[in-house]
C-alpha positions as CSV (number, residue, x, y, z in Angstrom):
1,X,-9.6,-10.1,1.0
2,X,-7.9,-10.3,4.6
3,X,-7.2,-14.1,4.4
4,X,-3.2,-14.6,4.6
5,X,-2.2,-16.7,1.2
6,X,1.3,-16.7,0.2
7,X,1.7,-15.4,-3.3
8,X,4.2,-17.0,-4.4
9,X,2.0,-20.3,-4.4
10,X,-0.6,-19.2,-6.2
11,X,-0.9,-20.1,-10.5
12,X,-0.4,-17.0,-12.8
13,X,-3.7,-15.3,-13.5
14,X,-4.6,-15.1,-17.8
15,X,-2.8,-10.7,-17.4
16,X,0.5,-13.1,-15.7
17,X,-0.1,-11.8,-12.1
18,X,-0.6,-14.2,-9.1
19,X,-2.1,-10.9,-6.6
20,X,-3.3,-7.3,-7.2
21,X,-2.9,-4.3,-4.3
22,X,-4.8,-1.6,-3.5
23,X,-2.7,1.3,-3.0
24,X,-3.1,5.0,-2.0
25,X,-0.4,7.2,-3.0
26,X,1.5,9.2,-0.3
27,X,1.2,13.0,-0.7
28,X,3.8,15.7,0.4
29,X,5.8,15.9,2.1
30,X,5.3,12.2,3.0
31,X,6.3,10.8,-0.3
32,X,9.3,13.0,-0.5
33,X,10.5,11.2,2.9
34,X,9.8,8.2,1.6
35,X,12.0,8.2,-1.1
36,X,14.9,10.2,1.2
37,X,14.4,6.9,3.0
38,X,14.7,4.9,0.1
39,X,18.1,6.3,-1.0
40,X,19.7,5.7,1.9
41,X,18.8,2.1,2.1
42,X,19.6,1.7,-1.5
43,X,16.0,0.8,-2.8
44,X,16.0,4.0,-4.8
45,X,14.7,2.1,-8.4
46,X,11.5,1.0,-7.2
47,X,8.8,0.6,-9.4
48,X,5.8,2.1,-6.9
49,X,5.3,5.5,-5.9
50,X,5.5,5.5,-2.3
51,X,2.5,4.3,-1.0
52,X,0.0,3.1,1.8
53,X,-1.2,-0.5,0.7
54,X,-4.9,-1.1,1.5
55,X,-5.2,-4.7,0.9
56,X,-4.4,-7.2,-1.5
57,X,-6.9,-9.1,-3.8
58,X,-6.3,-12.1,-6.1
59,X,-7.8,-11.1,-9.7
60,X,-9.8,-8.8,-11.7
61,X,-13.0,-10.4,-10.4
62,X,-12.4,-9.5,-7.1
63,X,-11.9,-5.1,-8.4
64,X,-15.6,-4.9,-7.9
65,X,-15.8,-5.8,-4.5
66,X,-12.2,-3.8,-3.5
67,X,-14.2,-0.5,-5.0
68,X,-17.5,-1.1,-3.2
69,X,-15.8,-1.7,-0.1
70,X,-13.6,1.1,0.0
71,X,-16.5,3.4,-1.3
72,X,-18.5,1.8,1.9
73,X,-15.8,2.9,4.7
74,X,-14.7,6.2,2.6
75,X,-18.5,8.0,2.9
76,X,-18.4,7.0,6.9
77,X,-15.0,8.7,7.2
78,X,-13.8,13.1,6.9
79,X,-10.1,12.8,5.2
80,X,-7.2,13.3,7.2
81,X,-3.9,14.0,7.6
82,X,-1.0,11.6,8.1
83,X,3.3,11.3,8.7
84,X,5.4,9.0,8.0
85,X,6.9,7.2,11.5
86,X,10.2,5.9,10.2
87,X,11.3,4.5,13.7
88,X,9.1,1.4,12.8
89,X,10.7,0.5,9.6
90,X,10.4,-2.6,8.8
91,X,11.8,-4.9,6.1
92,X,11.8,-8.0,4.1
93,X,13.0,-9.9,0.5
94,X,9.6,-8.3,-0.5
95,X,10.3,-4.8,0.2
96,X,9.9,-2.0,3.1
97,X,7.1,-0.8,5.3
98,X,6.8,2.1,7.5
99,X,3.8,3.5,10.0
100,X,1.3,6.0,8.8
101,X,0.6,8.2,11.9
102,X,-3.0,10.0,11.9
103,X,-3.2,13.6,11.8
104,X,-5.2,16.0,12.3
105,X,-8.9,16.0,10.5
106,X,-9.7,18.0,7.5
């Protein structure tokens, strides 16, 4: 799931999608910032929620093996709070990404 593959190169899957993410959606007041953020930098239409992206896979097939390993390294971890570190914004054609600072431990 790690390996680095450009996206762009790969075919069209039979749904029309060349790469799939795994995502976990910001909660407040984190996604609120976000989309300050976003409005100030003129990406205020885009079509995720903010997020944290977990990894990318390259089909369907793969779903199976995305849920068992996030199942895997979710029962060795407590949750935990995070912010949003918008000093290390970075940016590209492909969008924007921004640090997730760990917080305290529920």
């Amino acid at each position: 799931m790690s390996e680095q593959v450009d996206a762009n190169s790969l075919p069209d899957d039979i749904f029309g999608f060349r790469i799939y993410g795994v995502m976990a959606h910001l909660p407040e007041p984190q996604a609120s910032q976000v989309r300050q953020l976003h409005t100030l930098i003129g990406a205020d239409g885009l079509a995720t929620r903010p997020h944290c992206s977990i990894d990318n896979f390259w089909g369907p097939d793969d779903l199976d093996a995305v849920k068992a390993a996030l199942t895997e390294v979710a029962s060795r971890h407590r949750p935990f709070e995070t912010s949003v570190d918008f000093n290390d914004l970075r940016s590209n054609l492909r969008g924007a990404a921004y640090s997730l600072i760990p917080g305290r431990r529920s």
